[in-house]
Every structure is written in structure tokens, then in C-alpha cells.
N, C-alpha and C positions, 0 to 999 in steps of 0.2 A: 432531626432536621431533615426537610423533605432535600433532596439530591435537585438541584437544577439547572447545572450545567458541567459541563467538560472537568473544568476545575475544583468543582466538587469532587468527580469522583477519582481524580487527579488525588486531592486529599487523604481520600480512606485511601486509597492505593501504596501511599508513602506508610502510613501507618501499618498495611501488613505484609508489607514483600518484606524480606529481608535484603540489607543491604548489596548485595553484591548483585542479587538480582535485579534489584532497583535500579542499583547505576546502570548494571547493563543494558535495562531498558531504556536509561532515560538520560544516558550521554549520546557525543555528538564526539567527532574529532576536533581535534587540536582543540583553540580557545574556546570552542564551540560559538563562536561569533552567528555563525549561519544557523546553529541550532535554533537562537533567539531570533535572529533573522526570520526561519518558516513563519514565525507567529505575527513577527512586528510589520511585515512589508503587508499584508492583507489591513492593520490596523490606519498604514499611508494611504488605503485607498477608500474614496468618499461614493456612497451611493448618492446615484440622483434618481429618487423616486417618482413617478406618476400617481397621480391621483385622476378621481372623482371615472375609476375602470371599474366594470362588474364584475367581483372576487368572493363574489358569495358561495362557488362552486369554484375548487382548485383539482387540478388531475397535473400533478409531478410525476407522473412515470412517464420510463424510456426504455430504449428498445438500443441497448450495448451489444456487438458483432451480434445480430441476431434473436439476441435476448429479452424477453421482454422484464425490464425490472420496475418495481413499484415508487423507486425515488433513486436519483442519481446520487448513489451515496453506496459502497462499499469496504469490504475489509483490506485492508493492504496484507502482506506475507508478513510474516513477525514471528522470528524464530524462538524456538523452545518455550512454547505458551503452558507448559504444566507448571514451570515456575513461578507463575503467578496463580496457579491454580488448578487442582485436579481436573475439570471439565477440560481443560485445554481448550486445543484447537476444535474439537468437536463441539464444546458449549458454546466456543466464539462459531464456529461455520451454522449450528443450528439456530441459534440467536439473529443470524443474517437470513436466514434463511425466512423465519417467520416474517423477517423486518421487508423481506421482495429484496435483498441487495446479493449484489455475488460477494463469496469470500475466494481468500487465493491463498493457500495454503505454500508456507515457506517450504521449501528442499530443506531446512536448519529444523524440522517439525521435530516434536515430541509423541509426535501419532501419524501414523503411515499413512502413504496414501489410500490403502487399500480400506485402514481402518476410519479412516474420514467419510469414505464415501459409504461405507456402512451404518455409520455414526448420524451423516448428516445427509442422506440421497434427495429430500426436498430441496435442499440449496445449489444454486448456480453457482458451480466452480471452478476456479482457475488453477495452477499448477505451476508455481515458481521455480524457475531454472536455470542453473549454472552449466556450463560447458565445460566438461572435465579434461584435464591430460588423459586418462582411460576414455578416450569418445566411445569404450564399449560400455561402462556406467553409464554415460548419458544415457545411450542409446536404450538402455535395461527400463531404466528411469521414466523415459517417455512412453515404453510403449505398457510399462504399468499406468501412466497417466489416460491414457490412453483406453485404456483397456477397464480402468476403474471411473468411467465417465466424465473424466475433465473436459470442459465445453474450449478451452485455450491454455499455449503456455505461456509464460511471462517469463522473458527472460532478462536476466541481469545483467548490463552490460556496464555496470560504474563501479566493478569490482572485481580486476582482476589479482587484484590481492587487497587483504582489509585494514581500514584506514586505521589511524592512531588513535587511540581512543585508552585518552590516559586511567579513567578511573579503572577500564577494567585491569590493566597493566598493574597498577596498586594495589585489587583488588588480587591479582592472580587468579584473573578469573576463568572458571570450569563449569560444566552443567552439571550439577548434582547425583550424586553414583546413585539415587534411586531409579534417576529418569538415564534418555539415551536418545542419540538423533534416530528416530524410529525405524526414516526412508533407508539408515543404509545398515540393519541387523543382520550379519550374515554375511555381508559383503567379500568378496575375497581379491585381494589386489595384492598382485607379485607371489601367489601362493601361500599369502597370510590371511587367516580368517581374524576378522575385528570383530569382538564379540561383546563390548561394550563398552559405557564411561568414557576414559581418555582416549585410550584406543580408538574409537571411532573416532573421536575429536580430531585425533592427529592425522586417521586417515584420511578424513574432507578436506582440513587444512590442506594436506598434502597434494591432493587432488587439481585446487585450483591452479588455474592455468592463465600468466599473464599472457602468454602469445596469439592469444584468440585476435581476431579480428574479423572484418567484417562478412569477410568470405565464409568463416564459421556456420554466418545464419545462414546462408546457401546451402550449406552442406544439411542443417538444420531443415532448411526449410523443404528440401525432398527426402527428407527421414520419419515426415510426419503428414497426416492432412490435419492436424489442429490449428487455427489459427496461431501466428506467434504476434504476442506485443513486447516491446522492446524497451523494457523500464532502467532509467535514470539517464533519460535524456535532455540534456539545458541548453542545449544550441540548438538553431535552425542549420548549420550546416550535417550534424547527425541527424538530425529530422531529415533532412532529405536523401541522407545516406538510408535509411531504415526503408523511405521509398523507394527507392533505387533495386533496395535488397529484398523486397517482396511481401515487406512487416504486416497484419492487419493494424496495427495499431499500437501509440506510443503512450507511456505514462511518465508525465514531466515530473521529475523526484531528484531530490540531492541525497536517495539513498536513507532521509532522515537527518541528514546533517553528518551522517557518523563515518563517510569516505573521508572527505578532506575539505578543509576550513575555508574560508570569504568563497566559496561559488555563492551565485546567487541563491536566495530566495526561491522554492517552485514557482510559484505565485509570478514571480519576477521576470522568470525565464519565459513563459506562459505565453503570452503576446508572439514574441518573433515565433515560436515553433508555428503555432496557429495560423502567422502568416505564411510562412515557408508552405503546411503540407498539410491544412487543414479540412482542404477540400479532398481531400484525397484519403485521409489516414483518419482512424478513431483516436482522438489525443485526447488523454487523461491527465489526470494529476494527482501527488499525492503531496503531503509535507505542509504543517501549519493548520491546519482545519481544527478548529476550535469551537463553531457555532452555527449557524445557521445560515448568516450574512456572509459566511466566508467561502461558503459552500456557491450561495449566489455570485458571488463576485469571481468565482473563478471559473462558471457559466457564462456570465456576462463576457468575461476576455476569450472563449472559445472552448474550454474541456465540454466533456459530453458529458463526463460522470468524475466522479473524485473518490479517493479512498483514506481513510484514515486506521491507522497501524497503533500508537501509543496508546489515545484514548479507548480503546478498544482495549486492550491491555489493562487498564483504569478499569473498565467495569470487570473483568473478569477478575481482576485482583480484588474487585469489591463484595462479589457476590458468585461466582462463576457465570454461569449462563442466563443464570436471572439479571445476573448486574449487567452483561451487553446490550438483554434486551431493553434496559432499562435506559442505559445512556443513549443508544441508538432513539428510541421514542421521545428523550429528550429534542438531540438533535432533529429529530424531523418535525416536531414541533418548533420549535425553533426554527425550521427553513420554512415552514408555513406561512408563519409570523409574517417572516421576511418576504416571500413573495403578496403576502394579500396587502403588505405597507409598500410595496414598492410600485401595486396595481398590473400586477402580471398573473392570470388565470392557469397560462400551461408555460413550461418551458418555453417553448418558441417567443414566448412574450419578452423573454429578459434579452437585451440587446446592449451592447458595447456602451451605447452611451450611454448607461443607467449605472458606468462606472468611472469614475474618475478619478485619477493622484491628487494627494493631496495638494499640491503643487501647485495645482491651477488654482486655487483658492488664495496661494501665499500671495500669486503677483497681484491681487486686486487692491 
């Protein structure tokens, strides 16, 4: 059976990860209310299409901090990708790469940075990051980023320590003794070298630092010339905080769902950021992207580009790097679709009011 959407390869997916790995890609915290949530609050919102526009010729590319990408549609950071599948991170960053999207490769990676950029030097990439209690790890970290052509960093700010996330807790969950967090082989913190498995484990755990705060990106932001974007932001009050502090650019994320339970929806939070610091800031989103139409509708309320993390994970547990390229050409197909039905040529065509809650439909 031909593969033709998300949830297809969502299917093979469950059938060959093993458990543990499974859950951990595909829980959320607590109830996981807000896991469901990413998916359901894009299905409350109604497109209002235009007709009888010339769609015969469609150009969806854009141009992200500088970059020219061929559809606003990238990979989100998603840690330890060889458990879904030996290509890893490298199959998923090559797979984007053909596709014109950037990938952003998690700090939680199963392949270095060094070896990514040798794996996958065509692809636009980004460099996901935590701020450690050793701020001399950071500082190692970025200037490998740095040094291994990362175009920006993306840093994490909705995790200063990680949320509840019951199945893995059940599971007792670990990375597999074959694999190993890549970025930090060698590491030496407090005169002990971490040389693999849990060890490492417990050393990044150990690493995270709830006392960061905002002043951090400061200190950040003249430790590097990369742009930094500032991912898992759901208020317009931290939206303007991220302006204030220098940010190039934010990505509206509930983390996945997998911090902590009823925040909102991305999709939901989306609107007020956009109004707070839209003119000012490259805002992104990640969380719920399913099709084509979601991808539109989250254009239409103000992101520039969007990234999807699970499904990505989906194709590579399907096939490795064949299977991203493969879900990826679905979805852009599928946002095709969507813009020639909705009578919008290029990007700039899709506008606020080509979306509506469902809402407005209930009072009539």
C-alpha cells in the first residue's frame, strides 16, 4: 500500500521501533492533554479559500535568517535518531537537504556535530542548545558549531530541567549500550572522563542548569556571531523578552508536549507572539504539523517557516533516509495541493484572513 500521509508512516513506524523507544518518541508529559492538543487545535481552525486566482505556476520557497530554502518546512532537533534507525541524524539531515529545508540537529544527537556536517555538508543547519552549569561545555560546544558550519543556534529555553513523562519512567528508560550521545564522547567534567552509555547520560543530566535566565543569552549572545533563535516560546511576554535580548529569531514549541501538561497548543500560542514581535523577529513554529493545510494555516497566523520532529522520525523508522525523503515529498505535495485550492501563487499570497476558528462558523 502506496504511503500517503503522516499517519501512514506514523503506522510502519509503530510496527518497528521497539517499545521503549517508541514511547519515548511519542509521549508527552503528564495526561499528555496538550500532546493531543498540537494536533486537534489546527483541526478548530477553518480555511477560507479564494478562487477563480492564477495557480498554474506555484514558487513556495523562502529565504529563513538569510537562507534561501525551497518550502517553508524543516526538521526540528529530536534526540537520539539511531533508535529509530542506523542512518540517524545523517539520513534525516541528508533527506532535508535534498528536500531545500534546514535540519537542526539536537545536542541529545547520536552523531556529532562534526560528523553530521561531514555526512550531510549540502544541508542548511541549525545546532540545538542547552546552557550548561559547566558554561565551559557550552562554550566547547558552540565553537564546534561553529567551526563545523552551523548557519544558527537554537536554543532551548522550556527546559531547565525535563518534564514528567510517565511511559519513560515505566519504561526505565536509557539509550541503547550500542549507541551514545555523540556531542559529548570524551567529555571530562570534575576530572572524570564519560566514556559512554549511562555515564554520559548521567553526565548531561547532570549538566542541566535550572538557574539560567535571561541574562544567559547575553552572555551567549557575545560568545558567538551565529545567529541565536530562542525555541519553546508561548507567551508574547517572552517574545519580547527574546527582543529585548538580542534573539534573531523565535520558534513557538510546547517542547512536543513532553515539558508540562494543558500549556497551550503551538498553533494556539502563535497569534499573540506574532503580534507582540513579528515585525521584528523571525518566528517559527513547531508542534502538531500533520499535512499540508497545517503547514498553511500556521503561515496564514504569522510563522515564516515550520518544523516537524516526530513525523520525521516516522519516516526514518520506516525506511531511513529513503523514508524522510519520502514523507517529506508527501507533505510538500500535500501543501501544493493546499495552496493551488486556496488560490495563492507564492507565499506572500496566504493572509490572516484565509484562516479562521472554528468558532465563527458556531454563532451563525
Amino acid at each position: 500500500m502506496e504511503l500517503v500521509c503522516v499517519e501512514d508512516f506514523e503506522q510502519q513506524a509503530d510496527r518497528k521501533l521497539e517499545k521503549s523507544a517508541k514511547d519515548y518518541y511519542k509521549s508527552g508529559a503528564g495526561d499528555q492533554f496538550t500532546l493531543g492538543l498540537n494536533r486537534e487545535a489546527f483541526k478548530r481552525l477553518r480555511l477560507r479559500p479564494r478562487c477563480l486566482r492564477d495557480v498554474s505556476q506555484l514558487d513556495i520557497s523562502t529565504t529563513i535568517l538569510g537562507h534561501q530554502q525551497k518550502w517553508p518546512l524543516g526538521i526540528a532537533p529530536t534526540a537520539m535518531q539511531k533508535m529509530a534507525h542506523p542512518d540517524g541524524e545523517i539520513g534525516n539531515a541528508r533527506a532535508a537537504g535534498k528536500a531545500g529545508s534546514i535540519f537542526i540537529l539536537s545536542t541529545l544527537s547520536t552523531t556529532s556535530l562534526e560528523d553530521l556536517s561531514a555526512g550531510a555538508p549540502d544541508t542548511t543547519k541549525w545546532f540545538q542548545l542547552y546552557i550548561y552549569k559547566d558554561r565551559s561545555l557550552t562554550e566547547k560546544v558552540v565553537r564546534r558549531a561553529e567551526k563545523a558550519n552551523f548557519k544558527a543556534l537554537v536554543l532551548t529555553i522550556d527546559a531547565p530541567i525535563f518534564g514528567h513523562r510517565r511511559n519513560d519512567v515505566r519504561n526505565k528508560f536509557s539509550l541503547p549500550s550500542h549507541l551514545c550521545l555523540a556531542n559529548f564522547q570524551g567529555e571530562q567534567a570534575n576530572g572524570v572522563i564519560t566514556e559512554g552509555g549511562s555515564g554520559i547520560n548521567e553526565y548531561v543530566a547532570s549538566q542541566f542548569d535550572a538557574s539560567i535566565t535571561w541574562k544567559d543569552i547575553a552572555w551567549l549572545k557575545q560568545l558567538t556571531h551565529l545567529p541565536i533563535v530562542v525555541k519553546g516560546v508561548l507567551t508574547a511576554e517572552d517574545a519580547v523578552l527574546a527582543r529585548e535580548f538580542g534573539c534573531a529569531g523565535i520558534i513557538v514549541s510546547n517542547h512536543g508536549a513532553r515539558q508540562i501538561d494543558t500549556v497551550p497548543a503551538s498553533i494556539e500560542a502563535l497569534p499573540e507572539i506574532v503580534r507582540a514581535v513579528g515585525e521584528d523577529l523571525v518566528v517559527m513554529l513547531d508542534g502538531g504539523i500533520m499535512q499540508g493545510n497545517d503547514i498553511f494555516k500556521a503561515l496564514a497566523l504569522g510563522a515564516k517557516t515550520v518544523f516537524i520532529g516526530r513525523p520525521a522520525v516516522y519516516g526514518l523508522a520506516y525506511n531511513g533516509q529513503k523514508g524522510v525523503e519520502q514523507l517529506l515529498g508527501v507533505l510538500r505535495k500535500d501543501f501544493e495541493i493546499t495552496m493551488a485550492l486556496t488560490g495563492c501563487q507564492t507565499l506572500a499570497d496566504i493572509k490572516p484572513a484565509m484562516v479562521t476558528h472554528e468558532s465563527t462558523y458556531s454563532k451563525l
